[in-house]
C-alpha positions as CSV (number, residue, x, y, z in Angstrom):
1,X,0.0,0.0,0.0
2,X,1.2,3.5,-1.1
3,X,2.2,6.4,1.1
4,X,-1.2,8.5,0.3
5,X,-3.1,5.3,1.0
6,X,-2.0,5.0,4.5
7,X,-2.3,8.3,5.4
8,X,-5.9,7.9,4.1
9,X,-5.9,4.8,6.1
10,X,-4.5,6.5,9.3
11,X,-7.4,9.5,9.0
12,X,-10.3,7.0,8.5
13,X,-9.8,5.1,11.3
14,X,-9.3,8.3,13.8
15,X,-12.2,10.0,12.0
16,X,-14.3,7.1,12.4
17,X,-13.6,6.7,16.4
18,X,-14.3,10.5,17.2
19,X,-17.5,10.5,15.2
20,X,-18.8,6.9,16.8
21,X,-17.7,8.5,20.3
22,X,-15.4,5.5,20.4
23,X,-12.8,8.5,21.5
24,X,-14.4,11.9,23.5
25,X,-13.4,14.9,23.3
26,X,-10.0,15.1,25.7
27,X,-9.0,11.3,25.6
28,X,-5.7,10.8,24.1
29,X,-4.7,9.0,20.8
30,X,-2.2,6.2,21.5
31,X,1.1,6.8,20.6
32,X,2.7,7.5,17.3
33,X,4.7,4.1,17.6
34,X,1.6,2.3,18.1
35,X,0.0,4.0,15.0
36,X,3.2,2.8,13.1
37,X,3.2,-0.9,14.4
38,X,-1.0,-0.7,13.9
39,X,-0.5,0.5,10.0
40,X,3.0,-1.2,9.4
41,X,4.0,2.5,8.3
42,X,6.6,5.2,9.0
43,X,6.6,7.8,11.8
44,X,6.6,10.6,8.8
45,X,3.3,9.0,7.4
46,X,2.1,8.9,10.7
47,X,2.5,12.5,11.0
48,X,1.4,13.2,7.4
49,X,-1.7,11.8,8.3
50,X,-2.7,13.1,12.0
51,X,-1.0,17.2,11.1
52,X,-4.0,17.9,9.0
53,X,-6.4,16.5,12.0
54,X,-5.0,19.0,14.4
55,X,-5.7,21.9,11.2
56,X,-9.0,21.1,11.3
57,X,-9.4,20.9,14.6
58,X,-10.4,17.0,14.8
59,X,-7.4,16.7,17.2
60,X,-5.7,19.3,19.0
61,X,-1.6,18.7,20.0
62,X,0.8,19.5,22.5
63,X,3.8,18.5,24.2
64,X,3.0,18.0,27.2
65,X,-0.2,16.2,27.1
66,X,0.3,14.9,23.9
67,X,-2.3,14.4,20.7
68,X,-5.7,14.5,22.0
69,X,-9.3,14.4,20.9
70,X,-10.1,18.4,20.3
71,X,-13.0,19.4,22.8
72,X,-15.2,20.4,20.1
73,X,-14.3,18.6,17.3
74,X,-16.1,19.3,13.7
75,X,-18.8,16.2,13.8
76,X,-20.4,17.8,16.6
77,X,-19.2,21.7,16.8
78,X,-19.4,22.8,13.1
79,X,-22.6,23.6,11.2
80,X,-22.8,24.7,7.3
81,X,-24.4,27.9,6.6
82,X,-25.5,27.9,2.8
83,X,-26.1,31.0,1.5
84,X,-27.2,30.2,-2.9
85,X,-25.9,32.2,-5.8
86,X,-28.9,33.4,-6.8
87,X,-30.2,37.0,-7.2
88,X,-31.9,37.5,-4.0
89,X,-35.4,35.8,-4.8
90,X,-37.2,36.9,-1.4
91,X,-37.0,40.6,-1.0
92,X,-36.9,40.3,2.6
93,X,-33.6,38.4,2.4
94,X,-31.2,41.2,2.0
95,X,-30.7,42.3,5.8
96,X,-31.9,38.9,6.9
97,X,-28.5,37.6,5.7
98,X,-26.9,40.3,7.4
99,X,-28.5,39.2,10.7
100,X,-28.1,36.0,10.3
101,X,-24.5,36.5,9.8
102,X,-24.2,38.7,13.3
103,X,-26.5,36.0,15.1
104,X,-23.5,33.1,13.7
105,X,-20.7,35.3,15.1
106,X,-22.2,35.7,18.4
107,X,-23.0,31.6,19.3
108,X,-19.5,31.4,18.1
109,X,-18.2,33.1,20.5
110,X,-21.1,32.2,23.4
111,X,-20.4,28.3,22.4
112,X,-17.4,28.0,21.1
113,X,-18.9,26.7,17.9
114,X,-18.0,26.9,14.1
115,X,-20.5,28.3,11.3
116,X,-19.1,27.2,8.2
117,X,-20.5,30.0,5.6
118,X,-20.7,28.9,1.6
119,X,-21.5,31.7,-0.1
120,X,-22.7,32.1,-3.6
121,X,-24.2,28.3,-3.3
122,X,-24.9,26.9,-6.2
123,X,-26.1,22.7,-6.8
124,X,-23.8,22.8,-9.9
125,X,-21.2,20.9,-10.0
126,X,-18.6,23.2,-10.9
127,X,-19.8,26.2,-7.9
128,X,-16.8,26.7,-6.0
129,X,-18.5,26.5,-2.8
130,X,-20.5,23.0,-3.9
131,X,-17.0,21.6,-4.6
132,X,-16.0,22.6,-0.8
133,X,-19.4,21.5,0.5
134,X,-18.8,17.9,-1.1
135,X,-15.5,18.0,0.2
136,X,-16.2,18.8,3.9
137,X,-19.0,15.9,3.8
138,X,-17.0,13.7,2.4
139,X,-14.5,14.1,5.2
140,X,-16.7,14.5,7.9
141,X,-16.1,18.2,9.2
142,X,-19.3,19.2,10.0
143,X,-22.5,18.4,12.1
144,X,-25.8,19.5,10.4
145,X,-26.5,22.0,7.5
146,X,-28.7,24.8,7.3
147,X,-30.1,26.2,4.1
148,X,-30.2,30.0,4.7
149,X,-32.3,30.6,1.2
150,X,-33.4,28.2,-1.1
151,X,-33.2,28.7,-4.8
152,X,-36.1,27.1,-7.0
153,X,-34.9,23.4,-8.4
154,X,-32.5,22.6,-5.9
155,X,-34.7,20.2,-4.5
156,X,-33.7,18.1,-7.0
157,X,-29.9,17.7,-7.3
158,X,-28.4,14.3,-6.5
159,X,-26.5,15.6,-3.7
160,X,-29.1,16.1,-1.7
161,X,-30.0,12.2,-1.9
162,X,-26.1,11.1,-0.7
163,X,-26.2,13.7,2.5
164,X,-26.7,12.2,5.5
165,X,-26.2,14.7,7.8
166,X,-28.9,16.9,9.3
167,X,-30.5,19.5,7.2
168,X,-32.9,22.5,7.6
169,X,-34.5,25.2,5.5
170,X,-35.5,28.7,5.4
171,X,-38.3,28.8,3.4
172,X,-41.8,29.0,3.7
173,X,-42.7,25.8,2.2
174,X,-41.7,21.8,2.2
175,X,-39.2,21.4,-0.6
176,X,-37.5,17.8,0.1
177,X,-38.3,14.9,2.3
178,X,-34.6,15.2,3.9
179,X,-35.0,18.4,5.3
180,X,-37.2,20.2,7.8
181,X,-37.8,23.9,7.1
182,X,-38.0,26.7,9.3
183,X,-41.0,29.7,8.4
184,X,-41.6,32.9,10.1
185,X,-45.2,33.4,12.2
186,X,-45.8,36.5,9.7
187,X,-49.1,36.5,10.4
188,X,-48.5,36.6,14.4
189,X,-46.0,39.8,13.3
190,X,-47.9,41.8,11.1
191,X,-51.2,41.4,13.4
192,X,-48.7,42.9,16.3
193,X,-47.6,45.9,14.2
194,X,-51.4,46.2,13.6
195,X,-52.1,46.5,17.3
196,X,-49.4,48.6,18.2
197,X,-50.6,51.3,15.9
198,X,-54.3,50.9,16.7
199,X,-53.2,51.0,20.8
200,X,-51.4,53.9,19.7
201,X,-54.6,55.6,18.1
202,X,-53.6,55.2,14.5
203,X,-56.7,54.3,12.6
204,X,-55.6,55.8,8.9
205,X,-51.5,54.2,8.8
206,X,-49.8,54.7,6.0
207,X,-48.4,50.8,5.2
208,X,-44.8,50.6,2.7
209,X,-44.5,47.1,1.7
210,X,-42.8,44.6,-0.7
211,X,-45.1,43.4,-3.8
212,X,-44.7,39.8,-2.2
213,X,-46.8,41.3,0.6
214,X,-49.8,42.5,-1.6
215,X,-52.1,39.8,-1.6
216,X,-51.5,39.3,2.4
217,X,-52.7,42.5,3.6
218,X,-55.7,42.6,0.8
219,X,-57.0,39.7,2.4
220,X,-57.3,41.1,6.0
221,X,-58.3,44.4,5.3
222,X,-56.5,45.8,8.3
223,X,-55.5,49.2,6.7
224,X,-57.3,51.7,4.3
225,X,-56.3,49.9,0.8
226,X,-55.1,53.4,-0.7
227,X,-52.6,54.0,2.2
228,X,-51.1,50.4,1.3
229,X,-48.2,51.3,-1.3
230,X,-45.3,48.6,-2.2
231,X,-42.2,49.3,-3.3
232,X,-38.9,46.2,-3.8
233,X,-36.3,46.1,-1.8
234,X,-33.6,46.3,-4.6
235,X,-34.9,50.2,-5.8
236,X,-36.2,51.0,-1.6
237,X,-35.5,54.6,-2.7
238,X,-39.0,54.6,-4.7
239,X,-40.6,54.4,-0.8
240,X,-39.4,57.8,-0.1
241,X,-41.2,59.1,-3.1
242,X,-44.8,56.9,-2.0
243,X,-44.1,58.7,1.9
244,X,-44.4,62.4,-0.1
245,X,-47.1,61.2,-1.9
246,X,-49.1,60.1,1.4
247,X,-48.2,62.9,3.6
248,X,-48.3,65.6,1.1
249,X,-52.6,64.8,1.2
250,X,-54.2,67.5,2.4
251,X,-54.8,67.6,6.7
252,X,-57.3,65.3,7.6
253,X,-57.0,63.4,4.3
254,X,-53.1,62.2,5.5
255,X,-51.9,59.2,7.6
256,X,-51.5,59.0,11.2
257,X,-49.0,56.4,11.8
258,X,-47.1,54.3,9.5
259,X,-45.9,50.9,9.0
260,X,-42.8,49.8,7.4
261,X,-43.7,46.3,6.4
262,X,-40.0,44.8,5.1
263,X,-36.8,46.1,7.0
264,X,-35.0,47.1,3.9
265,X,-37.1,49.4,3.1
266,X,-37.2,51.4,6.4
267,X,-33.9,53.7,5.8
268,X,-35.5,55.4,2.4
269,X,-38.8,55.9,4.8
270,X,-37.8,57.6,7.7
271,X,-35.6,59.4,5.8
272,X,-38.3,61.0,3.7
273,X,-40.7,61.6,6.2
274,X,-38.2,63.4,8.4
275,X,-37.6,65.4,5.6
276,X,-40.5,66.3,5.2
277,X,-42.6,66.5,8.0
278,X,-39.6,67.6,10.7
279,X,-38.1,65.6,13.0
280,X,-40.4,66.8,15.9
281,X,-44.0,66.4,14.0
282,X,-42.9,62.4,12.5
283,X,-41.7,61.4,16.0
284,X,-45.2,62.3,17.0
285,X,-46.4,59.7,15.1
286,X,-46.9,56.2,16.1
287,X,-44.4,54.1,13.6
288,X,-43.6,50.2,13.7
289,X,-41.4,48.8,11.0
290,X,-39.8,45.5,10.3
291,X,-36.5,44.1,11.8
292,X,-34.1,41.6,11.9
293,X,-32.6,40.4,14.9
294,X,-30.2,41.2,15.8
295,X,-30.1,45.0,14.3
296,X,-28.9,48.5,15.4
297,X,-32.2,50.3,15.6
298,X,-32.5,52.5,12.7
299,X,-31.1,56.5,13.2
300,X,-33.4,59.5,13.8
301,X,-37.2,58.7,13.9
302,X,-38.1,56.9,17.5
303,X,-39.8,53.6,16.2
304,X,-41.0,50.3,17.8
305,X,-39.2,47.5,15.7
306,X,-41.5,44.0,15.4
307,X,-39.2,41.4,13.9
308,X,-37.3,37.9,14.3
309,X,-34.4,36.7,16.2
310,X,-32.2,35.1,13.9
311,X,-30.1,34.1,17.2
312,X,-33.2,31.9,18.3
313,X,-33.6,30.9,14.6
314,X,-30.2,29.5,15.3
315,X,-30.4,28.1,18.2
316,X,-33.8,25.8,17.3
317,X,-31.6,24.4,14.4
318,X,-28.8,23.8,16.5
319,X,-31.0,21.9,19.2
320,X,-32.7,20.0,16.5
321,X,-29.5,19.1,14.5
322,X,-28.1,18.0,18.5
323,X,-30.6,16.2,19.2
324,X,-30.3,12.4,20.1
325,X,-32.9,11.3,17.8
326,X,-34.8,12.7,14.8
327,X,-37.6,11.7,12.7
328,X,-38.4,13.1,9.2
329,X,-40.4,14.6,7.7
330,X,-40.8,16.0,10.8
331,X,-43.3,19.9,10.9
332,X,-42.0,23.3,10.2
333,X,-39.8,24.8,13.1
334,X,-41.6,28.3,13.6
335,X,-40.1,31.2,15.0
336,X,-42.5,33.6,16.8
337,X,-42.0,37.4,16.0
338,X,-40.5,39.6,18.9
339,X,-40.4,43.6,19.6
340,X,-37.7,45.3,19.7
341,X,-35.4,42.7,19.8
342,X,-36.9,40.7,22.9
């Protein structure tokens, strides 16, 4: 047997123990003799083959106690975060990314976990960040995968049949028996930006939505339908022009509160209606927009934010992913909205 063989040898067989729990984290590896007499192989293979273990942090090394199990090895302390390729397909994605990405640095740090981030995902074969996705299965570096968009016909690429690994979803419906999706309680949210505005007195608010939104709030009714005006998150500057529009009506004709129905939208918003009203007569009025947990809270305008924690987004696919036992297809995990940030 070649060189390369036994080093390939050497890793399967230490991978294999730390991911059966054979080895814990903090027991140590017998010696590097007893790996040579084991494989019939060289101290310098025997090296070859454990120094990339240490890298990615399977094992963790030191002279004085020696080659060790690391205490939070990949199998069980790293977790993919698959962002796709594609042109952002749900409007409401754009700072949810963002938040997402704050809510990954901070259970880093709080759990001393790894989020693995493949960005510009693609189920090609030739994505760059497939290729390293394939790879890290293949050699076991990670625990669970979570799907932080989901572009239409993925559901059907042959990779998806070989994982066996945990996987979850973002999106709002079932796409593949393998993996369990997590939705927003939108409903539970915009119904608690509703009542916030009516327990604030506004009966006429002025709504600024996404066109995805449209045929929601039709259906309920909640606000007058010629204060409801949508405008997409990639040109958000055409929602300052529909806040002129609204608040240029003449007194007793013109909204008294507002709603800011997608997050990426709200900068353009308050910005307008400061301009144009003051700053003194739009803080007067009652305003909730959309956020993304966690999120500085936007500049200027005092607002009450109703949105989701992406940090307990996290943690419910972490538990799930963790957990001893799982059964698919198994119902959506649903994150309930929050104000101002809990």
């Amino acid at each position: 047997m070649n060189t390369e063989s036994k080093k390939q040898q050497i890793r399967d067989y230490v991978v294999e123990r730390i991911v059966s729990g054979i080895w814990k984290p903090g027991d140590r590896l017998p010696t590097r003799v007893e790996f040579e007499q084991q494989f019939s192989t060289t101290a310098m293979t025997v090296n070859a083959a454990l120094h990339p273990l240490v890298k990615e942090e399977f094992l963790e090394s030191s002279r004085k106690l020696g080659t060790r199990v690391h205490k939070m090895p990949p199998p069980f302390a790293h977790y993919a975060l698959l962002f796709t390729e594609t042109e952002v397909h749900s409007e409401t994605e754009l700072k949810m990314r963002t938040a997402i990405g704050s809510a990954a640095d901070m259970l880093e740090q709080e759990q001393s976990i790894t989020f693995r981030r493949y960005h510009a995902f693609s189920m090609h074969t030739d994505n760059p960040a497939f290729r390293q996705l394939e790879e890290d299965i293949r050699h076991r570096r990670m625990a669970g995968i979570i799907f932080v968009n989901w572009a239409y016909g993925m559901e059907q690429a042959p990779l998806l049949e070989k994982i066996t690994l945990p996987m979850l979803a973002i999106v709002s419906h079932e796409v593949h028996p393998k993996i369990r999706t997590i939705r927003y309680e939108l409903e539970q949210l915009y119904d608690a930006m509703f009542r916030h505005l009516r327990g604030n007195g506004s009966r006429r608010p002025a709504v600024i939505a996404i066109p995805g939104l449209k045929q929601f709030f039709q259906d309920r009714q909640w606000f007058p339908p010629e204060f409801i005006q949508y405008a997409t998150s990639k040109d958000a500057w055409t929602a300052g022009n529909l806040i002129r529009l609204l608040f240029s009506l003449p007194d007793g004709r013109q909204p008294d509160g507002l709603l800011v129905a997608d997050d990426n939208l709200v900068p353009s918003t308050l910005e307008a209606l400061t301009e144009l009203l003051g700053r003194d007569a739009a803080a007067r009025l009652p305003i909730a927009v959309h956020a993304n947990f966690p999120a500085p809270p936007p500049p200027g305008l005092p607002v009450s934010r109703f949105g989701f924690s992406q940090t307990d987004l996290l943690k419910q696919a972490l538990a799930w992913i963790n957990a001893p036992k799982r059964v698919l297809p198994a119902p959506p995990l649903w994150i309930p909205p929050m104000e101002n940030g809990g």
